[in-house]
LOFIKOL-125698 format. One record per residue (C-alpha): residue number from 1; residue in one letter; x, y, z. Coordinates in steps of 0.1 Angstrom, whole numbers. Layout:
residues N
+------+------+-------+-------+-------+
! resi ! resn !     u !     v !     w !
+------+------+-------+-------+-------+
!  NUM !    A !     X !     Y !     Z !
...
+------+------+-------+-------+-------+
***
This chain:
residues 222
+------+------+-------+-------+-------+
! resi ! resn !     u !     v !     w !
+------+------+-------+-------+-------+
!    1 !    X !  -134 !   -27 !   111 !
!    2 !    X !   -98 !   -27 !   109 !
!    3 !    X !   -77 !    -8 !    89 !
!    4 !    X !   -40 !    -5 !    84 !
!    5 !    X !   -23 !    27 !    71 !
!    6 !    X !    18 !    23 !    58 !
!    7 !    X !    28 !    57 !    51 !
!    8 !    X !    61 !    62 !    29 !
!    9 !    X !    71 !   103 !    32 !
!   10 !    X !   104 !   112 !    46 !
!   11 !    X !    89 !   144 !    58 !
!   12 !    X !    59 !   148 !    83 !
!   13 !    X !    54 !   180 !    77 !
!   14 !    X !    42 !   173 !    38 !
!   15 !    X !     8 !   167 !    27 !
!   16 !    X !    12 !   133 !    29 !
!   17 !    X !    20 !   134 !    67 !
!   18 !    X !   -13 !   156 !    65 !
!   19 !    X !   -31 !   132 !    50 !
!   20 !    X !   -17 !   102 !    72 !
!   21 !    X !   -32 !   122 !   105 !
!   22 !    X !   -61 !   132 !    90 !
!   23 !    X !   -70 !    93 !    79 !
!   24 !    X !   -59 !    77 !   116 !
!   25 !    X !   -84 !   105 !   131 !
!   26 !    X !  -112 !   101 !   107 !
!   27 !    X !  -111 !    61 !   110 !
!   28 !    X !  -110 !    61 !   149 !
!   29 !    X !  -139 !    88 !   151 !
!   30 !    X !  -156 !    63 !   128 !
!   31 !    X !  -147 !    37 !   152 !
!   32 !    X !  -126 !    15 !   134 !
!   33 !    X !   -94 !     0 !   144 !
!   34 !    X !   -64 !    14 !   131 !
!   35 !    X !   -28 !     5 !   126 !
!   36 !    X !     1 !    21 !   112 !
!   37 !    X !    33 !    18 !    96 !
!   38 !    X !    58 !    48 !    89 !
!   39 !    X !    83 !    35 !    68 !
!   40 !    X !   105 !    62 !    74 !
!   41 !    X !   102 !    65 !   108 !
!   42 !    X !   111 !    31 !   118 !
!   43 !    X !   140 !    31 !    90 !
!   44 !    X !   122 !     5 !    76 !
!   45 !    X !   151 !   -15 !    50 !
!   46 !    X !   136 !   -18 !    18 !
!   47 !    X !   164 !   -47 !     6 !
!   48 !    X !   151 !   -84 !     2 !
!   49 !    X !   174 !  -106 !    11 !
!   50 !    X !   185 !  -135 !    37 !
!   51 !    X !   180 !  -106 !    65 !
!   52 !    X !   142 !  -115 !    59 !
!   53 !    X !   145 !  -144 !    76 !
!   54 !    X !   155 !  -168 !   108 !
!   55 !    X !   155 !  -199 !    89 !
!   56 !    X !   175 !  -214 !    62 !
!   57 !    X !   160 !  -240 !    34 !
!   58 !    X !   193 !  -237 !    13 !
!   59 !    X !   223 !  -225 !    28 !
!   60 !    X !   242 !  -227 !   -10 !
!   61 !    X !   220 !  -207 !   -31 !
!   62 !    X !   192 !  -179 !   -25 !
!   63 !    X !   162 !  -187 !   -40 !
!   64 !    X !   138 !  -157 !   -20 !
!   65 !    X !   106 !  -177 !   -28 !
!   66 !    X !   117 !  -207 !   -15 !
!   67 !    X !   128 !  -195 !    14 !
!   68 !    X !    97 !  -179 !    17 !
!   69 !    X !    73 !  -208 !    15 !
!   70 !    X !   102 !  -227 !    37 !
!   71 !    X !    98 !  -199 !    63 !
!   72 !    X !    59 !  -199 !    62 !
!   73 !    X !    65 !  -237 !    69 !
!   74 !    X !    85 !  -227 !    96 !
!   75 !    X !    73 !  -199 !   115 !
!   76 !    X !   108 !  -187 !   101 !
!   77 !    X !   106 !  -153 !    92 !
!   78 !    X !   120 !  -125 !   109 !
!   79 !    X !   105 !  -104 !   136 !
!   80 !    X !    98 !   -73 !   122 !
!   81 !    X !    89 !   -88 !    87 !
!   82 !    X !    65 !  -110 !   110 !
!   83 !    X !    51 !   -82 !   124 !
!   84 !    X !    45 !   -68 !    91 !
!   85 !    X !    31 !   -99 !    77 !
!   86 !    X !     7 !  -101 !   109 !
!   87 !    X !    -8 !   -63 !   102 !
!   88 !    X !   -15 !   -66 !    68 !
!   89 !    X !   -35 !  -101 !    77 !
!   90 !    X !   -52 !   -84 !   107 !
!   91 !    X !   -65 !   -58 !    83 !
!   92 !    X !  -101 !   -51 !    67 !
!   93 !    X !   -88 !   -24 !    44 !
!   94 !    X !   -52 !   -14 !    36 !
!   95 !    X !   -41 !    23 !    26 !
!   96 !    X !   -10 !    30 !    11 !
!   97 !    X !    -1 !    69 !    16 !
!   98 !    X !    25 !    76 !    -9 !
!   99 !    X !    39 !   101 !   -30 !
!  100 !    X !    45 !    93 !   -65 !
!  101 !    X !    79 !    90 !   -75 !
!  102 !    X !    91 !    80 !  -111 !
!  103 !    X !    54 !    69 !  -123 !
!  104 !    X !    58 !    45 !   -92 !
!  105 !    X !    61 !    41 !   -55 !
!  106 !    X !    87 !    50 !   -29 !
!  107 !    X !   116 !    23 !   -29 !
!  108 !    X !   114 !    18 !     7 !
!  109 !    X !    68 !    12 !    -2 !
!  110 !    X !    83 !   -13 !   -29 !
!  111 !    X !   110 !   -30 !    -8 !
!  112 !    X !    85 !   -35 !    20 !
!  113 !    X !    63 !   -49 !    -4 !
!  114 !    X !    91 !   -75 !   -18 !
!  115 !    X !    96 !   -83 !    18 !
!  116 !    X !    65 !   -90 !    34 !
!  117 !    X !    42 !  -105 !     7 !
!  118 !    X !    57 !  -136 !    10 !
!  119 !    X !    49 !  -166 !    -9 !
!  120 !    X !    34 !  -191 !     7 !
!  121 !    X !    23 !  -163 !    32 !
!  122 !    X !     9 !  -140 !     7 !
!  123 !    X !     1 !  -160 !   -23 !
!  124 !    X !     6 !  -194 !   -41 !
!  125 !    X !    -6 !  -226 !   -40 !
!  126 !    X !   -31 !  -219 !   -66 !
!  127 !    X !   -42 !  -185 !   -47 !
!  128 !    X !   -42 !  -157 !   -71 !
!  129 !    X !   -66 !  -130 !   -78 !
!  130 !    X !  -100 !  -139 !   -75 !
!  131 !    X !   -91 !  -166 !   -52 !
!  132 !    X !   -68 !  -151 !   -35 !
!  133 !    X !   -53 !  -154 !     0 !
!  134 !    X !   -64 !  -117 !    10 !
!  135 !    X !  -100 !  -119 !    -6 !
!  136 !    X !  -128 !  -104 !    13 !
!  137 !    X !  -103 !   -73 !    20 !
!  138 !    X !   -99 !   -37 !     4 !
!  139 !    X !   -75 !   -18 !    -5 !
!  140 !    X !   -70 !    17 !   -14 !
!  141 !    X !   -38 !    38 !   -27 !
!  142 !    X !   -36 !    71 !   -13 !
!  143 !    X !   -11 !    93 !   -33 !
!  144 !    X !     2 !   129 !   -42 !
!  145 !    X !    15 !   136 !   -74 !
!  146 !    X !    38 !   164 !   -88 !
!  147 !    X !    21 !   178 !  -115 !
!  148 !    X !   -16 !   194 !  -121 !
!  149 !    X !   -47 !   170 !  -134 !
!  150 !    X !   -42 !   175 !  -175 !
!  151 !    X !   -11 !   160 !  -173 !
!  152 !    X !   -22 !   125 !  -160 !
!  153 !    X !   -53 !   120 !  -183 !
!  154 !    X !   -49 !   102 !  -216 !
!  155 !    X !   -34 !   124 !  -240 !
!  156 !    X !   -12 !   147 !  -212 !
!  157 !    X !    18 !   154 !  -206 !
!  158 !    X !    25 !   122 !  -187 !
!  159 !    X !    -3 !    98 !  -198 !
!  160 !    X !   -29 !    82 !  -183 !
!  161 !    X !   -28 !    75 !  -140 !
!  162 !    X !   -46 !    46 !  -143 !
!  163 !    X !   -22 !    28 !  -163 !
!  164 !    X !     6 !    42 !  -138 !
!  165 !    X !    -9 !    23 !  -111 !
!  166 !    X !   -23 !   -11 !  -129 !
!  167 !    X !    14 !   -23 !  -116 !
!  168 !    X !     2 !   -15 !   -83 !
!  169 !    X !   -37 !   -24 !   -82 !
!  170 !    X !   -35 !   -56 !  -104 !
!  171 !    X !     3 !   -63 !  -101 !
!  172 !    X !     1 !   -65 !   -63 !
!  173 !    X !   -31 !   -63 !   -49 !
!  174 !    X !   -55 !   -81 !   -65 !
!  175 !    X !   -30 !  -106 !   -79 !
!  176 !    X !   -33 !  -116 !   -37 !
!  177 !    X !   -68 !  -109 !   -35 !
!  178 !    X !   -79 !   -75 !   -25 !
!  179 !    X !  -104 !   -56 !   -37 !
!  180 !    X !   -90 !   -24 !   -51 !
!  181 !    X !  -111 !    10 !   -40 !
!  182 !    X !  -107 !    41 !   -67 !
!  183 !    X !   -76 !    58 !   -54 !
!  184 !    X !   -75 !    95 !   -35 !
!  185 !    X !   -47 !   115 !   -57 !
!  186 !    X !   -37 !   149 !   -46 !
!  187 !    X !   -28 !   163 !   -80 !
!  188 !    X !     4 !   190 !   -73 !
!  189 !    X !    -2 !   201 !   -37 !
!  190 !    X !    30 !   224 !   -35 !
!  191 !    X !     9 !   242 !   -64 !
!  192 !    X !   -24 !   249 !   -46 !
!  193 !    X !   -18 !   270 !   -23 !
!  194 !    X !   -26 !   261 !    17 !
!  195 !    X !   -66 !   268 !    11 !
!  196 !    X !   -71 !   237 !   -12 !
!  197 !    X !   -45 !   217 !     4 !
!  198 !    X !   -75 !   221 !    33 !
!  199 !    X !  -101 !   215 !     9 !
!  200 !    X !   -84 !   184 !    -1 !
!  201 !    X !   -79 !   172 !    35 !
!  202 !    X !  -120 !   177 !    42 !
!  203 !    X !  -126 !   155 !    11 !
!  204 !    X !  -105 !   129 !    22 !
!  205 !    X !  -118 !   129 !    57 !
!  206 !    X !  -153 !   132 !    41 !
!  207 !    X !  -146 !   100 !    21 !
!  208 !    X !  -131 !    77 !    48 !
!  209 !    X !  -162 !    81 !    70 !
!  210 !    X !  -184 !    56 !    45 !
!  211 !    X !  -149 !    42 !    28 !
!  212 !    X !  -161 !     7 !    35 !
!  213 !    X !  -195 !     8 !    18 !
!  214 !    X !  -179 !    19 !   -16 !
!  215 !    X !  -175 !    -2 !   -45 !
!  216 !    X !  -148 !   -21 !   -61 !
!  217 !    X !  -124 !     3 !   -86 !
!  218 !    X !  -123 !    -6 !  -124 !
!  219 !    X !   -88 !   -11 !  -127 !
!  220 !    X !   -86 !   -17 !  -165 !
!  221 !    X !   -90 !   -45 !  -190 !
!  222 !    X !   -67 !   -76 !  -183 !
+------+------+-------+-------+-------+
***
């Protein structure tokens, strides 16, 4: 299968750089096909904007969705957008390794989101959800988050997890078809100390050996 991996941590060294290795390794000893994209790493710009394309529907006023179905008319969008566009319809399953950053994503995760999920290319024409242009394919967020377990239940500190993400798994992903898998959250690794920040790694690598036989996520009443 094939699987593409965009990672969005300015710092290799973290456990999400851990936990970026450790999933290209396990996937290719499982003998899946994998690609990557390290946001960081290729200063990937996170700003939507004419720059997203080689063609030009309207050369008076920026409409980005119409220049986004005009491009996917067109073959018109830029290279590396393109290239973006091409992994992410290559792909069997998705991961998104993340840290979590003001109840949300990176900017530079969300900026490459507003840029390559294009519609026309991503979605529309009647192609939403269930019907979606990415059905048939997974997804999975992979994600570390500040503070300990308690305080991301209902009732903690910060509230419930699965309602930070809903944006995410029904805002994003199944809104253009995919099939969300339960996410892998890391809960506070700079408090765990280095011997359950290698427990977590095993589970993780445990998880993505059999990752395409588990079921869909319950991501929450609509």
């Amino acid at each position: 299968m094939n699987v593409l991996i965009v990672y969005a941590h300015p710092e290799p060294q973290s456990m999400n750089g851990a936990m970026f290795r450790t999933a290209i390794d396990a996937l290719q000893a499982a003998g899946h096909a994998v690609q990557t994209t390290d946001l960081y790493g290729i200063q990937f710009n996170p700003v939507s904007d004419r720059y997203n394309f080689t063609t030009v529907q309207d050369r008076d006023f920026f409409k980005q969705q119409l220049e986004e179905i005009y491009a996917t008319e067109q073959n018109g969008f830029a290279p590396h957008i393109e290239i973006e566009q091409q992994k992410v319809e290559w792909c069997d399953l998705m991961i998104w390794q993340f840290p979590m950053w003001w109840f949300g994503v990176p900017a530079i995760l969300k900026g490459w989101v507003d840029r390559v999920f294009a519609m026309g290319r991503t979605y529309g024409s009647g192609r939403y959800y269930e019907t979606g242009i990415f059905k048939g394919k997974k997804a999975l967020l992979s994600l570390t988050t500040g503070g300990v377990p308690e305080a991301y239940r209902e009732g903690g500190f910060n509230g419930d997890l699965t309602g930070m993400l809903r944006p995410l798994h029904r805002g994003i992903l199944e809104f253009t078809g995919f099939t969300v898998l339960e996410p892998q959250v890391v809960f506070g690794p700079v408090r765990i100390g280095e011997e359950l920040r290698k427990q977590e790694l095993a589970r993780w690598q445990s998880r993505l050996k059999d990752v395409f036989n588990e079921p869909a996520f319950a991501v929450g009443a609509y």
